[in-house]
VOPAGU-2260 file (C-alpha; in pm, 1 decimal, decimal comma):
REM VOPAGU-2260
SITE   aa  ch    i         X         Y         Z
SITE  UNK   A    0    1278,5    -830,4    7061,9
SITE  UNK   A    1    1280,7    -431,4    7121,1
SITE  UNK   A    2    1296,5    -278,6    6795,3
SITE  UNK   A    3    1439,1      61,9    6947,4
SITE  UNK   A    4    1744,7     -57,5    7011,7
SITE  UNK   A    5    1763,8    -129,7    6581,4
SITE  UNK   A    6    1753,1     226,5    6594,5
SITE  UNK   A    7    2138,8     395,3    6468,0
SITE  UNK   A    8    2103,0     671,8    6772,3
SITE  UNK   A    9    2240,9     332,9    6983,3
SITE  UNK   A   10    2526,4     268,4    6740,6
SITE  UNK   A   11    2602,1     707,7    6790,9
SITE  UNK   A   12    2634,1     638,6    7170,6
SITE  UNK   A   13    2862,9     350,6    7095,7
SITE  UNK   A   14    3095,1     538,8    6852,1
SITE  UNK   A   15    3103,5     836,9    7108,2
SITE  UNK   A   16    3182,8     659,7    7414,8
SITE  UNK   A   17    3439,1     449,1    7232,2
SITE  UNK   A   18    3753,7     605,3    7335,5
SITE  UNK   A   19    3644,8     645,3    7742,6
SITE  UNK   A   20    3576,9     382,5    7987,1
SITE  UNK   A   21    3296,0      86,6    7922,8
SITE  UNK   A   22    3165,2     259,1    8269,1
SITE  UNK   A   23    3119,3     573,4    8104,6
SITE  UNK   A   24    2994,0     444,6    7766,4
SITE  UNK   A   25    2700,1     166,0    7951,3
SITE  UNK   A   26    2602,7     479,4    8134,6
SITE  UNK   A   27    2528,7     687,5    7818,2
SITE  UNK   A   28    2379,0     378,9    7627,6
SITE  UNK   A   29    2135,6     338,0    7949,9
SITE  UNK   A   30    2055,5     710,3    7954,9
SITE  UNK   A   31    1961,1     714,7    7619,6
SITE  UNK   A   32    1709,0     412,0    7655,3
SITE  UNK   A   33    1549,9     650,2    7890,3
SITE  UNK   A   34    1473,0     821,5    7633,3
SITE  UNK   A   35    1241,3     561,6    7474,6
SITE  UNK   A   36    1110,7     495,9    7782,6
SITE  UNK   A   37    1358,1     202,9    7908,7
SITE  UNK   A   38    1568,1     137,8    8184,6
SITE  UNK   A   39    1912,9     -53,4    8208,3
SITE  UNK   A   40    1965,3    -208,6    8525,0
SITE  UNK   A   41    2313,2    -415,3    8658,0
SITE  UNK   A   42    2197,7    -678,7    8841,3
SITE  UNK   A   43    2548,2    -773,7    8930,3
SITE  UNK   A   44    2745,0    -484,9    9044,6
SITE  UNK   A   45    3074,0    -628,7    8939,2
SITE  UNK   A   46    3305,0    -605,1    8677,1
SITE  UNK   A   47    3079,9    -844,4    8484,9
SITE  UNK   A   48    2749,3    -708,1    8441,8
SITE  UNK   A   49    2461,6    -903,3    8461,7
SITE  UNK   A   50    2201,6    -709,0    8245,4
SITE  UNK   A   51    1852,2    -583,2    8280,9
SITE  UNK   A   52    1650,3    -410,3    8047,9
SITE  UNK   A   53    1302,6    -314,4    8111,4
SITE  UNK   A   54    1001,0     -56,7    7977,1
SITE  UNK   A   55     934,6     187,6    8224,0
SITE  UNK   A   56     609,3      90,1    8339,7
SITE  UNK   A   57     804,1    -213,0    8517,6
SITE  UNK   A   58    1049,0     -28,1    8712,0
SITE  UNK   A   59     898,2      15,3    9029,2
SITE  UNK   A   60     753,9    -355,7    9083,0
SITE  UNK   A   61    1111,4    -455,8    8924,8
SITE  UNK   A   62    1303,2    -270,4    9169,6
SITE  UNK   A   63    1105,1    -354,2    9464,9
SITE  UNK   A   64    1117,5    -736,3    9364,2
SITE  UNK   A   65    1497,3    -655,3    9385,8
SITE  UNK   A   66    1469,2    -535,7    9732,6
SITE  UNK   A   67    1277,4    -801,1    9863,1
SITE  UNK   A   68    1515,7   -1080,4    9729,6
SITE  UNK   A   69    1823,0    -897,8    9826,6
SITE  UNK   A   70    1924,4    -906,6    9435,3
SITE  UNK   A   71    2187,3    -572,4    9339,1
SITE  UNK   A   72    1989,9    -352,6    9132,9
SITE  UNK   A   73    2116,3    -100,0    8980,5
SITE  UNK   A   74    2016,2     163,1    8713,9
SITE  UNK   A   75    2266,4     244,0    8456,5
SITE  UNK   A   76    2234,2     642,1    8384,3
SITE  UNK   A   77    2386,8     942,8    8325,7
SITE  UNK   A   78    2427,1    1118,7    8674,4
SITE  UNK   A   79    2258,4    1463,5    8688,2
SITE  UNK   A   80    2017,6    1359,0    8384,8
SITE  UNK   A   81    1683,0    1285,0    8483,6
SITE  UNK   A   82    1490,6     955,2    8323,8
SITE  UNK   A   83    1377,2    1046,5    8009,9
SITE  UNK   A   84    1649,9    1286,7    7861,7
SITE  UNK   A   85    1896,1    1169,6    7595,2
SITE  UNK   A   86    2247,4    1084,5    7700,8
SITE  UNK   A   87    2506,5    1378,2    7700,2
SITE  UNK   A   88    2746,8    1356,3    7434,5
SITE  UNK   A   89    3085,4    1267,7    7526,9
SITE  UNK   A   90    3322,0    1528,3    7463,2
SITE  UNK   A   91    3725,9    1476,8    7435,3
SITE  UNK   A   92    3975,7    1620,9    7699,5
SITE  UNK   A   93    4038,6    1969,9    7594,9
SITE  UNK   A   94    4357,5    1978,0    7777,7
């Protein structure tokens, strides 16, 4: 197993992202394995994700394996937060 994701930061990101979309909520759980030095990867690209989680070292040799077998591959991150920062909070509507 990966003993990180014991670790009650995850269960944060869950509570969090509990009231927005499961889009929203995988994309702040994958950001945050960044953090420890993981990646989340779809490997579907559907609504039914097909899961991928790998140390970072892998990445590269993952995603290129991906490429040359035509497999979707896709990592799940925050969008303008680079690999390696924790997941932004989510914050309710202030409207």
């Amino acid at each position: 197993g990966i003993p990180i994701l014991k670790d009650k930061r995850f269960d944060e990101v869950v509570t969090q992202y509990s009231c927005f979309s499961h889009e929203m909520g995988i994309a702040a759980l994958g950001q945050e394995l960044t953090a420890y030095g993981y990646a989340l990867y779809d490997l579907d690209g559907d609504e039914i994700y097909l899961l991928a989680l790998l140390p970072q070292a892998e990445m590269s040799a993952f995603e290129e394996k991906c490429r040359k077998y035509g497999q979707y591959c896709s990592q799940f991150k925050q969008s303008r937060y680079d690999f390696g920062k924790n997941h932004k909070a989510a914050q309710a509507d202030a409207s």
